[in-house]
PDB file of N, CA, C, O and CB in Angstrom:
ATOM      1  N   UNK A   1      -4.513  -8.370   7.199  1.00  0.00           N
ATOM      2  CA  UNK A   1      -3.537  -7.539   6.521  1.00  0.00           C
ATOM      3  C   UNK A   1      -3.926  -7.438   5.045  1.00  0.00           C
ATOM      4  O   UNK A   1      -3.545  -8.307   4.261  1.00  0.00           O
ATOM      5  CB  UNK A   1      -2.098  -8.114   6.688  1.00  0.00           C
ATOM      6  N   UNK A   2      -4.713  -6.348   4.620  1.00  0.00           N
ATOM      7  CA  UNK A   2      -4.674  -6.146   3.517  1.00  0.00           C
ATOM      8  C   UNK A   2      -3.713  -5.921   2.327  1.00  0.00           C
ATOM      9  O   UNK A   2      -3.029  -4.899   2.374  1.00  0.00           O
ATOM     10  CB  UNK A   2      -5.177  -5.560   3.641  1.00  0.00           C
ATOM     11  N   UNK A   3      -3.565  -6.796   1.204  1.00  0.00           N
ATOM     12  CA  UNK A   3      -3.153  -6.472  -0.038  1.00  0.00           C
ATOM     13  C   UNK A   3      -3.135  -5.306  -0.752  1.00  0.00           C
ATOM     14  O   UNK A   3      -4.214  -5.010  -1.266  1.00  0.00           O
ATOM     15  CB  UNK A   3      -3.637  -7.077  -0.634  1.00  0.00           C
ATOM     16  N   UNK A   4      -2.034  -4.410  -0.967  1.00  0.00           N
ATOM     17  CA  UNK A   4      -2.451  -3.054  -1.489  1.00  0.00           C
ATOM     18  C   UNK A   4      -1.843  -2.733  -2.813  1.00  0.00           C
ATOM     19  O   UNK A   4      -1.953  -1.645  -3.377  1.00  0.00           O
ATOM     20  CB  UNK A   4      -2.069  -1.950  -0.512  1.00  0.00           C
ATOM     21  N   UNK A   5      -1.035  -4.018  -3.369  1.00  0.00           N
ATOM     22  CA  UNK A   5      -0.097  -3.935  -4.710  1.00  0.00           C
ATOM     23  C   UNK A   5      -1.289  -3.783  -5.915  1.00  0.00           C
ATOM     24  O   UNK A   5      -2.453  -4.184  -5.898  1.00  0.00           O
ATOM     25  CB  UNK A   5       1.022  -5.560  -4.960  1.00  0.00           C
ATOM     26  N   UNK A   6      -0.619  -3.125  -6.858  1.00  0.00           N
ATOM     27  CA  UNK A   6      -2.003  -2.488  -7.653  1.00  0.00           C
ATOM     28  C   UNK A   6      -2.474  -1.872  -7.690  1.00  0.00           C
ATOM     29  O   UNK A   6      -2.533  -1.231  -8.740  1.00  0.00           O
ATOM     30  CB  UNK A   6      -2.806  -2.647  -7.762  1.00  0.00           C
ATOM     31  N   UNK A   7      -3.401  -1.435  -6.332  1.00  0.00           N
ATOM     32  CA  UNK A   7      -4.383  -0.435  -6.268  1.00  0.00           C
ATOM     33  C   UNK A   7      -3.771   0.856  -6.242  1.00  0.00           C
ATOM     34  O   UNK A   7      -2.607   1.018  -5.873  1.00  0.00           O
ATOM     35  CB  UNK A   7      -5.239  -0.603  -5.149  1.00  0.00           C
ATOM     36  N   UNK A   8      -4.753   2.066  -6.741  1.00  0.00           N
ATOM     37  CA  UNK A   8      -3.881   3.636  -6.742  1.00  0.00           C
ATOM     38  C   UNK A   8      -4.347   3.775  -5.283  1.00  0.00           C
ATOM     39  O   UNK A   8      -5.277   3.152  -4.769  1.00  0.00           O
ATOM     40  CB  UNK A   8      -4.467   5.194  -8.028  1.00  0.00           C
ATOM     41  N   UNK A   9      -3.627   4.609  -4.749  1.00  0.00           N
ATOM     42  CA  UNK A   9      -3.188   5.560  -3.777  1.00  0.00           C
ATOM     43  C   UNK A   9      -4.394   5.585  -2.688  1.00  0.00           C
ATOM     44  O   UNK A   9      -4.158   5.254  -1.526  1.00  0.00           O
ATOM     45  CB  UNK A   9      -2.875   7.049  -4.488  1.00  0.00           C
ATOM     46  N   UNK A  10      -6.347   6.188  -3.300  1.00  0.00           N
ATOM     47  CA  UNK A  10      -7.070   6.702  -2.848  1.00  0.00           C
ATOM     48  C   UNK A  10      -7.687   5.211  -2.872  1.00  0.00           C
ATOM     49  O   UNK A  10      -8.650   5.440  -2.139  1.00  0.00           O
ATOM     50  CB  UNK A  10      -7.533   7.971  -3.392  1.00  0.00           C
ATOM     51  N   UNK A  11      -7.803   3.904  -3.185  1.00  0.00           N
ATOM     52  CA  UNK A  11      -8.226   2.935  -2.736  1.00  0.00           C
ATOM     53  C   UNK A  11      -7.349   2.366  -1.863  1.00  0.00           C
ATOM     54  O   UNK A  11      -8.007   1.725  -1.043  1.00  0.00           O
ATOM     55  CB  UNK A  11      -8.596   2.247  -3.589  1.00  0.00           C
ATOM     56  N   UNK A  12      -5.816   2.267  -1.576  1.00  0.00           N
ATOM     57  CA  UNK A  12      -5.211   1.632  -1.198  1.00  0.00           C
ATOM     58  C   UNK A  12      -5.826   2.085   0.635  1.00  0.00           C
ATOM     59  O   UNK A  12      -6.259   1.273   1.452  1.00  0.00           O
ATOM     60  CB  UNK A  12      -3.758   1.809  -1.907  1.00  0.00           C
ATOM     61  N   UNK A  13      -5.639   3.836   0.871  1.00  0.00           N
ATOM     62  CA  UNK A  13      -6.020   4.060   2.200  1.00  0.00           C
ATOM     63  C   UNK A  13      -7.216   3.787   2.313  1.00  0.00           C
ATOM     64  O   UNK A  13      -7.585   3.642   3.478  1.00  0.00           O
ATOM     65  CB  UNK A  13      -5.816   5.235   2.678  1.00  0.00           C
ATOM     66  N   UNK A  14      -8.368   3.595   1.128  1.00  0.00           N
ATOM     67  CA  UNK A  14      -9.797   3.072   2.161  1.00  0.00           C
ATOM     68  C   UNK A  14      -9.762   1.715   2.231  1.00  0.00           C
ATOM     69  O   UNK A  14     -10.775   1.187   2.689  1.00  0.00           O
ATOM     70  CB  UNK A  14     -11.424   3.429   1.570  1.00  0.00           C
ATOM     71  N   UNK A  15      -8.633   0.828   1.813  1.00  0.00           N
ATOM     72  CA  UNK A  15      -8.647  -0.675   2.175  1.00  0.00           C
ATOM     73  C   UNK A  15      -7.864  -0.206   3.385  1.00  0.00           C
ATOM     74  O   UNK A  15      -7.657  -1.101   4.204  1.00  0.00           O
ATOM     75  CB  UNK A  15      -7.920  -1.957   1.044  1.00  0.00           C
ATOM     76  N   UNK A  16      -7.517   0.655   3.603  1.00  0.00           N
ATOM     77  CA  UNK A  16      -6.777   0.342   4.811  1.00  0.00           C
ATOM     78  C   UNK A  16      -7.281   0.771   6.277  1.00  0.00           C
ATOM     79  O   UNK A  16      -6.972   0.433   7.419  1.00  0.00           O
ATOM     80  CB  UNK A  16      -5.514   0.918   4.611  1.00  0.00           C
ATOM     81  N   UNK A  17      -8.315   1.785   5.646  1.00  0.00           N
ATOM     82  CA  UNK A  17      -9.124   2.131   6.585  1.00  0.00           C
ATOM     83  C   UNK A  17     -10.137   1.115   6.866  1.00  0.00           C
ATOM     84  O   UNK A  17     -10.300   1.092   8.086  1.00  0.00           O
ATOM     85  CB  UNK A  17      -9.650   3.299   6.283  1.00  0.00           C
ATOM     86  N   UNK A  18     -10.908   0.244   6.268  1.00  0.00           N
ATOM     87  CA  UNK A  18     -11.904  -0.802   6.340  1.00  0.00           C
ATOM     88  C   UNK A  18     -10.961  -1.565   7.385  1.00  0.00           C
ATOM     89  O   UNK A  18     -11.602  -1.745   8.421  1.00  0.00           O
ATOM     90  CB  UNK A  18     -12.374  -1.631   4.799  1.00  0.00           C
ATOM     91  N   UNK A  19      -9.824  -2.011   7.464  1.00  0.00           N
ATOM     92  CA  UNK A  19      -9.089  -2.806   7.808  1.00  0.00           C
ATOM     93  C   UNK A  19      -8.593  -2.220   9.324  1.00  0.00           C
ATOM     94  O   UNK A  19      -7.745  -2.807   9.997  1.00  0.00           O
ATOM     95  CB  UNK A  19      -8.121  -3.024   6.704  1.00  0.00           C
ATOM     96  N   UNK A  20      -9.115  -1.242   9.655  1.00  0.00           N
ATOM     97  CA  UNK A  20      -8.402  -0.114  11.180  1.00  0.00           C
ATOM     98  C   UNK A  20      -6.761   0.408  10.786  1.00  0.00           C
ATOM     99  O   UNK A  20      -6.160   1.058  11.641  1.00  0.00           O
ATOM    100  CB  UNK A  20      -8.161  -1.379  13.122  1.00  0.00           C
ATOM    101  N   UNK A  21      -6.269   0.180   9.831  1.00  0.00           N
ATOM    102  CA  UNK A  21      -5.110   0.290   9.821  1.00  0.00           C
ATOM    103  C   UNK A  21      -5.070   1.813   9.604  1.00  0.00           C
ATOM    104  O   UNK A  21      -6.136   2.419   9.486  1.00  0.00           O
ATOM    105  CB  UNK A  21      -4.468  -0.617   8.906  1.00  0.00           C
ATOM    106  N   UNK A  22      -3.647   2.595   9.533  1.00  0.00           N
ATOM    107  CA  UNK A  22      -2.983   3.976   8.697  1.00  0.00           C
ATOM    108  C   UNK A  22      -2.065   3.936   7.304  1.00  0.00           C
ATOM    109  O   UNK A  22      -1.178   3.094   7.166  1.00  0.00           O
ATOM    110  CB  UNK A  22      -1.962   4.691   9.728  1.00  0.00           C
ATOM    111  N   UNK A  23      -2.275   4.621   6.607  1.00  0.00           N
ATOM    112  CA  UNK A  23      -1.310   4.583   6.029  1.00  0.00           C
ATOM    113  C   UNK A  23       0.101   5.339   6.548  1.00  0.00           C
ATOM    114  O   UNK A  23       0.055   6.349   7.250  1.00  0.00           O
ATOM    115  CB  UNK A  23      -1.769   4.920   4.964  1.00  0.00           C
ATOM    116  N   UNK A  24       1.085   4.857   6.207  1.00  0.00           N
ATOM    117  CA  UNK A  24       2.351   5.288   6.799  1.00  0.00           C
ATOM    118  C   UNK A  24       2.939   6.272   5.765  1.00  0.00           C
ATOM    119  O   UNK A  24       2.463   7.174   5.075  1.00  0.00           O
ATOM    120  CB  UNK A  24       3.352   4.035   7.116  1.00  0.00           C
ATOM    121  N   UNK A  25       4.390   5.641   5.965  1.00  0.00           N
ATOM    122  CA  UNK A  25       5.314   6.869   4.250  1.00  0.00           C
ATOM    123  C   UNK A  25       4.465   6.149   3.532  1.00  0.00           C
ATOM    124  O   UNK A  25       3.786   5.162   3.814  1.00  0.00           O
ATOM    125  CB  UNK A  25       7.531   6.722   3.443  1.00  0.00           C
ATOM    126  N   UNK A  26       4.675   7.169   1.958  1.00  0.00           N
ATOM    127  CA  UNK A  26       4.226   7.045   1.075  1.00  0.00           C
ATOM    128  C   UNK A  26       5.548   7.116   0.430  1.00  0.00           C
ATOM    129  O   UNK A  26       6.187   8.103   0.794  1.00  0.00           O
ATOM    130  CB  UNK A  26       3.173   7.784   0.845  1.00  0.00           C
ATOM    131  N   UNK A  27       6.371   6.064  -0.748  1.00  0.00           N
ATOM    132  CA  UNK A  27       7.858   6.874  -1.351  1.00  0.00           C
ATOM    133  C   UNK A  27       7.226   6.327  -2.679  1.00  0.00           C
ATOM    134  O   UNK A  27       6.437   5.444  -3.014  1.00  0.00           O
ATOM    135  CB  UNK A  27       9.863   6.257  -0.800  1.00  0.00           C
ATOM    136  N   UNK A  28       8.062   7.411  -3.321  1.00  0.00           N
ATOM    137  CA  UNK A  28       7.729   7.072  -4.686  1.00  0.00           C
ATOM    138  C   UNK A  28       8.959   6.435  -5.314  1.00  0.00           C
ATOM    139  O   UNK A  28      10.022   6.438  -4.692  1.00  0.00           O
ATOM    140  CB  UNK A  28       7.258   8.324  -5.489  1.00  0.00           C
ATOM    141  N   UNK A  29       8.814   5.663  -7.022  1.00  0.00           N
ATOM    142  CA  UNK A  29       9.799   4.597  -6.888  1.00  0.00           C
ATOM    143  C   UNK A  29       9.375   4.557  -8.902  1.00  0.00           C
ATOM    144  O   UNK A  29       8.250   4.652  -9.395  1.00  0.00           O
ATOM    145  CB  UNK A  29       9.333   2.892  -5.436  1.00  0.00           C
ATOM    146  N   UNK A  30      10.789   4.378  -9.696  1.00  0.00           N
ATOM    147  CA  UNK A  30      10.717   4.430 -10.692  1.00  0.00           C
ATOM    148  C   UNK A  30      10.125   2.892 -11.508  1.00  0.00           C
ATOM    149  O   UNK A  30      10.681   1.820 -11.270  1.00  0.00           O
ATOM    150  CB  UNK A  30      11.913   4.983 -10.899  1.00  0.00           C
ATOM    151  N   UNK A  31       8.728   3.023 -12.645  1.00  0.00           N
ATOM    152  CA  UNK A  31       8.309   2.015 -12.222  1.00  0.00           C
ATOM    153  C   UNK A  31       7.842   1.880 -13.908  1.00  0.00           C
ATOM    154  O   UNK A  31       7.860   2.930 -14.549  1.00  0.00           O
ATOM    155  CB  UNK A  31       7.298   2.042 -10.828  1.00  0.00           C
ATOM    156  N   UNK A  32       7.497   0.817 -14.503  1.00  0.00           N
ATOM    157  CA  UNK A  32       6.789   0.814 -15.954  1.00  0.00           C
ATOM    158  C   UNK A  32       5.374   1.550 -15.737  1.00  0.00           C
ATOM    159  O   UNK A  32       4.520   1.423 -14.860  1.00  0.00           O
ATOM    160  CB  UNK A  32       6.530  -0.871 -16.588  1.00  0.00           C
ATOM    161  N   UNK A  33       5.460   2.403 -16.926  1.00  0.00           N
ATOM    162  CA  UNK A  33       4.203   3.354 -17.374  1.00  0.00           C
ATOM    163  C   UNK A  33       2.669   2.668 -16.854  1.00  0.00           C
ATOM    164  O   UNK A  33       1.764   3.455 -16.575  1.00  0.00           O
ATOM    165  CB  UNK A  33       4.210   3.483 -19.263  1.00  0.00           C
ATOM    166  N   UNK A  34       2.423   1.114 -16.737  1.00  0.00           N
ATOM    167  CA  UNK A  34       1.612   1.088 -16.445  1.00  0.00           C
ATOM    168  C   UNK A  34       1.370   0.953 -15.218  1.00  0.00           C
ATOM    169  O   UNK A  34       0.347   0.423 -14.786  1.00  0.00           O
ATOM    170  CB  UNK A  34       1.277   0.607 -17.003  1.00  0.00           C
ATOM    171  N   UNK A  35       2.214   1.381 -14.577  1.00  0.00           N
ATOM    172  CA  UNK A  35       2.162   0.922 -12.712  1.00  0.00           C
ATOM    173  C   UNK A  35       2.278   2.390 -12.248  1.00  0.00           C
ATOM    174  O   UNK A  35       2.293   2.683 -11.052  1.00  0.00           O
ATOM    175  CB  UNK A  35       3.789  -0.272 -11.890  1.00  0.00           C
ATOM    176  N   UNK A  36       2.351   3.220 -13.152  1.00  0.00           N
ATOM    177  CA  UNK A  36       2.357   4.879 -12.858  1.00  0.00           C
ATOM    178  C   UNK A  36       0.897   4.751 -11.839  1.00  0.00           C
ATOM    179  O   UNK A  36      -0.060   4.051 -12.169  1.00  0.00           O
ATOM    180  CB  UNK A  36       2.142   6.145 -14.654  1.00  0.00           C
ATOM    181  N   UNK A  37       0.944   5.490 -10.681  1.00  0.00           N
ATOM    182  CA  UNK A  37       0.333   5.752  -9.474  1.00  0.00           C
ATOM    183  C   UNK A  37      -0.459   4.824  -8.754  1.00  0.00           C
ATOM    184  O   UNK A  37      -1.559   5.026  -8.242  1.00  0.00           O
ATOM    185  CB  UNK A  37      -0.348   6.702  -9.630  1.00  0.00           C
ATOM    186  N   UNK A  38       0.383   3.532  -8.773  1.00  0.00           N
ATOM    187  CA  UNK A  38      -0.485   2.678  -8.393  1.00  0.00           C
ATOM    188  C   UNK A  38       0.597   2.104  -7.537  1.00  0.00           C
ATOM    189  O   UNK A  38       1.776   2.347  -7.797  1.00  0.00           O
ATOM    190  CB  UNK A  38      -1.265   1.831  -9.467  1.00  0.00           C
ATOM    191  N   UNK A  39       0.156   1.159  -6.267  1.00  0.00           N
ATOM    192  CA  UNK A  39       1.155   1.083  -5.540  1.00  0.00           C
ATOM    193  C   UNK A  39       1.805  -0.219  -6.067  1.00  0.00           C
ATOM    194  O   UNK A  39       1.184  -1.025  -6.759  1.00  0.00           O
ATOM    195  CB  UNK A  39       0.797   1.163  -4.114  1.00  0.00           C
ATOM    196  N   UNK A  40       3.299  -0.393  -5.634  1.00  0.00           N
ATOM    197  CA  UNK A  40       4.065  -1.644  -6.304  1.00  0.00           C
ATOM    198  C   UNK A  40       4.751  -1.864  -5.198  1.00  0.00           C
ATOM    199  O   UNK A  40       5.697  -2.615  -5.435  1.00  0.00           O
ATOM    200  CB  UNK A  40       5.021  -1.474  -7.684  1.00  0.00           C
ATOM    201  N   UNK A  41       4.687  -1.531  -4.072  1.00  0.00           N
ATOM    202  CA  UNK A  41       4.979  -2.393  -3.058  1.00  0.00           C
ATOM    203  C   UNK A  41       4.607  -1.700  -1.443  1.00  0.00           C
ATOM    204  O   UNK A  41       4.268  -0.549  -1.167  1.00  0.00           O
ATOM    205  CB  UNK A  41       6.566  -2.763  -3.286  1.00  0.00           C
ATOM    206  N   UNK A  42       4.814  -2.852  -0.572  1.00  0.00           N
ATOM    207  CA  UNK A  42       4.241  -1.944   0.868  1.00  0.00           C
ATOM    208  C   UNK A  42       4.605  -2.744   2.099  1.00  0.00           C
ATOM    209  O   UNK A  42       4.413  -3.956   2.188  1.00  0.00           O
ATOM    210  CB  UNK A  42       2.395  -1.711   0.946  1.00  0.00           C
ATOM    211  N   UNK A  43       5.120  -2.023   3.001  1.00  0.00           N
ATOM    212  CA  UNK A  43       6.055  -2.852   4.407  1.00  0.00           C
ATOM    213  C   UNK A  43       4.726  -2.635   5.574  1.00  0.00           C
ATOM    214  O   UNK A  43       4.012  -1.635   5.643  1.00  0.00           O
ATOM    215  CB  UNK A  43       8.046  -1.715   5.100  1.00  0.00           C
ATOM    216  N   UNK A  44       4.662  -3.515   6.191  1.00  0.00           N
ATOM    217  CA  UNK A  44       4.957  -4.899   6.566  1.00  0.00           C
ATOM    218  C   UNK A  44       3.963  -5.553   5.534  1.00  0.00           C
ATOM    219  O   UNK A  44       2.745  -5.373   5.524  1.00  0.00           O
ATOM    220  CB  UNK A  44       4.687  -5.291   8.251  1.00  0.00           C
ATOM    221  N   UNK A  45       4.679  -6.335   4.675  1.00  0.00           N
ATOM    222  CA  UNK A  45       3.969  -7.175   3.717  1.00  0.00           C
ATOM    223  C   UNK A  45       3.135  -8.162   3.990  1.00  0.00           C
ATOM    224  O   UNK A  45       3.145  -8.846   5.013  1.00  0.00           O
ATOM    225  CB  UNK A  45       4.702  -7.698   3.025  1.00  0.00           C
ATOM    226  N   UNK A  46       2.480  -8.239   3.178  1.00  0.00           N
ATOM    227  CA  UNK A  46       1.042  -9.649   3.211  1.00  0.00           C
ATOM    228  C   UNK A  46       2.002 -10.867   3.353  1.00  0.00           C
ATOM    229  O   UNK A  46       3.108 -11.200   2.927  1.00  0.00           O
ATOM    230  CB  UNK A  46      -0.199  -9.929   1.343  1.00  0.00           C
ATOM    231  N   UNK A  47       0.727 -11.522   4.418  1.00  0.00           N
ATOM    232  CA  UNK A  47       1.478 -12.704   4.764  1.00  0.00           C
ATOM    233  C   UNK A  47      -0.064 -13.345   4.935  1.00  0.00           C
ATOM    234  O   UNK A  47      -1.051 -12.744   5.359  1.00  0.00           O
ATOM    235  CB  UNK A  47       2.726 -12.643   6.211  1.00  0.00           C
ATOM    236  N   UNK A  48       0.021 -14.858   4.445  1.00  0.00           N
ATOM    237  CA  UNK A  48      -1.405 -15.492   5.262  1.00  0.00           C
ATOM    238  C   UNK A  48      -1.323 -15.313   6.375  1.00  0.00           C
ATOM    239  O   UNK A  48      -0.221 -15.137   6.895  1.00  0.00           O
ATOM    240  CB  UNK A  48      -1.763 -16.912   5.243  1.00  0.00           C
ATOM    241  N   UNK A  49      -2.412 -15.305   7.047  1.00  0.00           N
ATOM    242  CA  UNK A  49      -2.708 -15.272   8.478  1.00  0.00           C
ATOM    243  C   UNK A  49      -2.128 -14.104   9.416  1.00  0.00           C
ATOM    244  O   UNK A  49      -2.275 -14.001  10.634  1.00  0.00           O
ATOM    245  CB  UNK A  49      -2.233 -16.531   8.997  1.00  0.00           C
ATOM    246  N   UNK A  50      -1.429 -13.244   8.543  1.00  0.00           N
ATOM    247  CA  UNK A  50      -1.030 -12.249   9.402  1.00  0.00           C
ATOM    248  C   UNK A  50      -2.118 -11.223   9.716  1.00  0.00           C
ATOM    249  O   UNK A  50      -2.904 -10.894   8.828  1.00  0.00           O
ATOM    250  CB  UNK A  50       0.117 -11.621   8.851  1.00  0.00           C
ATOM    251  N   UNK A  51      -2.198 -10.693  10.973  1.00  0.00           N
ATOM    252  CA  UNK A  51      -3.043  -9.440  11.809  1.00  0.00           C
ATOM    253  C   UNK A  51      -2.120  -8.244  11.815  1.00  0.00           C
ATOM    254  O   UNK A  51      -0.906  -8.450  11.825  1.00  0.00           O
ATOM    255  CB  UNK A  51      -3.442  -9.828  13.543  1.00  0.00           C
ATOM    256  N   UNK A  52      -2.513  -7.215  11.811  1.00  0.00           N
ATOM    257  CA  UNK A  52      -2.054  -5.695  12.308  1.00  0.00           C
ATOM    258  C   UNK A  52      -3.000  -5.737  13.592  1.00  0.00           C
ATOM    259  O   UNK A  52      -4.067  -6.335  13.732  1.00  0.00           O
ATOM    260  CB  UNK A  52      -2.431  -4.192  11.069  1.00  0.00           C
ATOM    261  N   UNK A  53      -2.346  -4.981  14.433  1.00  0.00           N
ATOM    262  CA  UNK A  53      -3.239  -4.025  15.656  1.00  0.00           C
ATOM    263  C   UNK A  53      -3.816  -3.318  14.824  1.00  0.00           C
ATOM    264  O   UNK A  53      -3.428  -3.218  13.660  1.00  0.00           O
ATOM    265  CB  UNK A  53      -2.467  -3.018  16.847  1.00  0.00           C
ATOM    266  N   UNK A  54      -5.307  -2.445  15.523  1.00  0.00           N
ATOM    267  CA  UNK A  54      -5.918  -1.606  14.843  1.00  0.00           C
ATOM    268  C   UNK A  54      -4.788  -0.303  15.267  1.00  0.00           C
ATOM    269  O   UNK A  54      -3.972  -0.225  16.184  1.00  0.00           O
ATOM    270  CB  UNK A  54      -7.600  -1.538  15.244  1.00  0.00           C
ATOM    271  N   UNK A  55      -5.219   0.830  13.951  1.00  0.00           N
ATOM    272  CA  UNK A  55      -4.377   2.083  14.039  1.00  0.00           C
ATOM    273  C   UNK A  55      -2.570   1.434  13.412  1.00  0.00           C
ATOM    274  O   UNK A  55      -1.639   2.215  13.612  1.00  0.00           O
ATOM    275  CB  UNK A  55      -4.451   2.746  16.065  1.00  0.00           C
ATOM    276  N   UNK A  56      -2.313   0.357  12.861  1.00  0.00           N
ATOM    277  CA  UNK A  56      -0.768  -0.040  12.694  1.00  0.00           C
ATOM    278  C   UNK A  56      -1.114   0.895  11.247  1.00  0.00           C
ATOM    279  O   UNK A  56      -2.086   1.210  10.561  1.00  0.00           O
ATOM    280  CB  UNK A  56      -0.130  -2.106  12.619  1.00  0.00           C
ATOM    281  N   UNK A  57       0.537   1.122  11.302  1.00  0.00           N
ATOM    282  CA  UNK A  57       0.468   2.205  10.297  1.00  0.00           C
ATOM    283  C   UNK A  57       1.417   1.074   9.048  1.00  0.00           C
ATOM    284  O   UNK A  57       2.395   0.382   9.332  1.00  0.00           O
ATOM    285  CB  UNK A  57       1.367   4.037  10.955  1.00  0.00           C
ATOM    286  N   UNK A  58       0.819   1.180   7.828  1.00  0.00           N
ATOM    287  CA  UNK A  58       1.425   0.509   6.397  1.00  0.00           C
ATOM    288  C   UNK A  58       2.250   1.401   5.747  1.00  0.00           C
ATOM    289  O   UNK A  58       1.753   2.499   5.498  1.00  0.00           O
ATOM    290  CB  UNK A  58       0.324   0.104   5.300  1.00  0.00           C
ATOM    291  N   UNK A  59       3.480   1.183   5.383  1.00  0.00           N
ATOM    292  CA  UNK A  59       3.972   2.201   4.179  1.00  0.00           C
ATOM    293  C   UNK A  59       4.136   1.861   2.942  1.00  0.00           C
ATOM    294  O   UNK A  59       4.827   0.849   2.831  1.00  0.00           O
ATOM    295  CB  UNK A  59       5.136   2.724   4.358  1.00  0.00           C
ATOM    296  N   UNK A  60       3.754   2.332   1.918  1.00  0.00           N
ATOM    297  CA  UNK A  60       3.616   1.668   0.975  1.00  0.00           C
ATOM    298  C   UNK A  60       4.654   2.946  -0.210  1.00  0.00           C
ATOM    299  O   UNK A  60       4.790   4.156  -0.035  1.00  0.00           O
ATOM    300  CB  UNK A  60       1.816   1.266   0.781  1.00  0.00           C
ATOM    301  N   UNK A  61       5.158   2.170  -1.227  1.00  0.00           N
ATOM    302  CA  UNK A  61       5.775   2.511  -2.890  1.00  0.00           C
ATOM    303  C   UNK A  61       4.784   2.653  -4.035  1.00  0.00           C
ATOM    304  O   UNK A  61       4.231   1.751  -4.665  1.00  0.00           O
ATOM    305  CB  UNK A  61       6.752   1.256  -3.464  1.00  0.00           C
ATOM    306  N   UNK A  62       4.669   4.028  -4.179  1.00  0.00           N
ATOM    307  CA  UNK A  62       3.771   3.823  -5.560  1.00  0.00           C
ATOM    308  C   UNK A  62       4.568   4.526  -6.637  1.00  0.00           C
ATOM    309  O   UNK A  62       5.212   5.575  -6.629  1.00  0.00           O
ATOM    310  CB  UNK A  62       2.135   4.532  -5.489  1.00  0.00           C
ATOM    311  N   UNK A  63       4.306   3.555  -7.630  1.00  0.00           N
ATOM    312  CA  UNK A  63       5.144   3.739  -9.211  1.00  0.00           C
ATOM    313  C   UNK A  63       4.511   5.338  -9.933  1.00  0.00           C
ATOM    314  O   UNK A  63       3.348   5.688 -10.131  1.00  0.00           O
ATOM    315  CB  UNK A  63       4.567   2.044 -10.568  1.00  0.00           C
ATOM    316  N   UNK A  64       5.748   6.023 -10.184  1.00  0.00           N
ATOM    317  CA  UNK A  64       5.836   7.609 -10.795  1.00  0.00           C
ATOM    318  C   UNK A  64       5.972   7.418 -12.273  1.00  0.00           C
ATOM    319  O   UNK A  64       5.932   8.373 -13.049  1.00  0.00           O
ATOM    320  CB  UNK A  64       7.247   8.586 -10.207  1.00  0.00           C
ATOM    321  N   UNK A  65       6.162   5.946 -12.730  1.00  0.00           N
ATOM    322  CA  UNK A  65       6.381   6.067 -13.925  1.00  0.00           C
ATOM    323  C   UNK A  65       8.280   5.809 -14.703  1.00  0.00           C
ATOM    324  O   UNK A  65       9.201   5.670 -13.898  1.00  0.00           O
ATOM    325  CB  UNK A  65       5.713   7.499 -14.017  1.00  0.00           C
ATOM    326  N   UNK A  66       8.430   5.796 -15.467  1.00  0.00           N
ATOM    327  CA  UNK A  66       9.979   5.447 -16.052  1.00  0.00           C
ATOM    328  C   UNK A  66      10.367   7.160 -15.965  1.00  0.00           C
ATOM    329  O   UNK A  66      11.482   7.558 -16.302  1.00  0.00           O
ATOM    330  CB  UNK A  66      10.082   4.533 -18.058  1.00  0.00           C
TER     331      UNK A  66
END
């Protein structure tokens, strides 16, 4: 289960593609200027040792800014 907090948008789906996964929704979410298009959060969250099936779809929050 890849980590996707941080990364913008167009890295977050090729970690997720390396990983077999999809990206799911995408919502956007009011966020400090420096987290503008970068994601700040994402369901089903990182867990050690956690697996996805290949093709599980992630949805992730990326920050629009204040």
């Amino acid at each position: 289960m890849p980590k996707l907090r941080g990364l913008t948008l167009a890295k977050a789906k090729a970690k997720l593609r390396k990983a077999h996964c999809k990206l799911g929704k995408v919502m956007k979410k009011a966020s400090p200027g420096a987290q503008k298009g970068k994601v700040i959060g994402q369901k089903p969250k990182p867990m050690p040792g956690r697996k996805l099936k290949n093709g599980a779809k992630v949805n992730v929050t990326v920050g629009k800014g204040p």
